[in-house]
N, C-alpha and C positions, 0 to 999 in steps of 0.2 A: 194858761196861754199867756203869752209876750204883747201887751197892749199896746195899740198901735199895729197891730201885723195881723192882716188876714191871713186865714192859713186854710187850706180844702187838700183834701186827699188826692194824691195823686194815681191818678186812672190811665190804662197805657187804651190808645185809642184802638181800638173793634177794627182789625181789616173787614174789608168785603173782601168774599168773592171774585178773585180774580188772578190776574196775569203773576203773581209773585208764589202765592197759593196752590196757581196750576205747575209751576217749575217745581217749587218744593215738594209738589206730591208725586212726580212721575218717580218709576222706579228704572228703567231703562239709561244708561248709561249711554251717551255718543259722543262723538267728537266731531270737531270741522273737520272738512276734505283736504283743508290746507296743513291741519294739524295729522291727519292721517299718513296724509303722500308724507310728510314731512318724520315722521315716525317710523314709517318704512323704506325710507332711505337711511336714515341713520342707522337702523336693522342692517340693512343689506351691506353699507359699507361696514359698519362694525365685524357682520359675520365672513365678510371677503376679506378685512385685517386679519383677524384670527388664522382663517386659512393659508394665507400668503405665512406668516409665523410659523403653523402648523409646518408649510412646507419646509418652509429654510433651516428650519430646528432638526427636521430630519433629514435633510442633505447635510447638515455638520454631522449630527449621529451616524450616517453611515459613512461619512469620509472618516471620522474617529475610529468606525471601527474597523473599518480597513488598513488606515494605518497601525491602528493598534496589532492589526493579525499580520501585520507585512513586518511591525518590531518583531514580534513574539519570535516570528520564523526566523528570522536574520539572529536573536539571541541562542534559537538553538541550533543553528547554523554555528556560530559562535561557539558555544558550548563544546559542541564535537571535536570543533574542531582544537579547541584547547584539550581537550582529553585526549586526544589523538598525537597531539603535541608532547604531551605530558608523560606519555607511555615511549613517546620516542626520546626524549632526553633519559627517563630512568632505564633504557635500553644503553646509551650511550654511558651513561654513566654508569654505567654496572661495571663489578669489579672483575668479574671474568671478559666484560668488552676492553675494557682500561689492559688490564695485564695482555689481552690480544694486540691491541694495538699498538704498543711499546713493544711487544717483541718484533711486532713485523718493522716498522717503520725504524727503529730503534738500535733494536736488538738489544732490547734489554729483558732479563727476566728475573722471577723473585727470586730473593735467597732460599738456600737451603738452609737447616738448622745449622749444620755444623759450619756453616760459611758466614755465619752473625758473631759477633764477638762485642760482650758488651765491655767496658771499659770501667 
């Protein structure tokens, strides 16, 4: 030992019996009333956020897909109608339509063989 220096053990003091003892032994969980109300309001409005979200998420989803099925139809509205297009110009453009239509309007028609003269 360090002479000059008292020195004793140190001892952590002995609770009694009482109010800090009886807290730390319950096994039951509670809360204030104030903390309660207070806890089921944040509930309530959290789970009424959600829902209001829930909804409006599915009003764009089904506006989406409506427009999405009012494009589709109008492309294959489109479609047809290109095809239907497409069958009328290769109609006009045919070479039996072409040679009709010069003879009438015209009056013109193709050669015969012996009327070509190549040079």
């Amino acid at each position: 030992m360090i002479a000059g220096i008292q020195s004793r053990m140190f001892r952590g003091h002995a609770l009694s019996v009482g109010i800090r003892q009886q807290v730390s032994a319950r096994y039951e969980w509670s809360m204030s009333r104030r903390l309660a109300r207070l806890v089921t309001l944040i509930l309530c409005l959290s789970l009424l956020v959600v829902f209001a979200f829930s909804q409006l998420m599915h009003r764009q989803i089904n506006s989406s897909v409506n427009r999405l099925e009012q494009l589709q139809s109008e492309r294959s509205h489109f479609g047809n109608e290109n095809i239907s297009l497409l069958a009328a110009r290769a109609n006009l453009t045919s070479k039996e339509r072409v040679l009709d239509r010069a003879g009438q309007k015209y009056r013109l028609f193709m050669p015969k063989k012996e009327q070509v003269r190549r040079l």
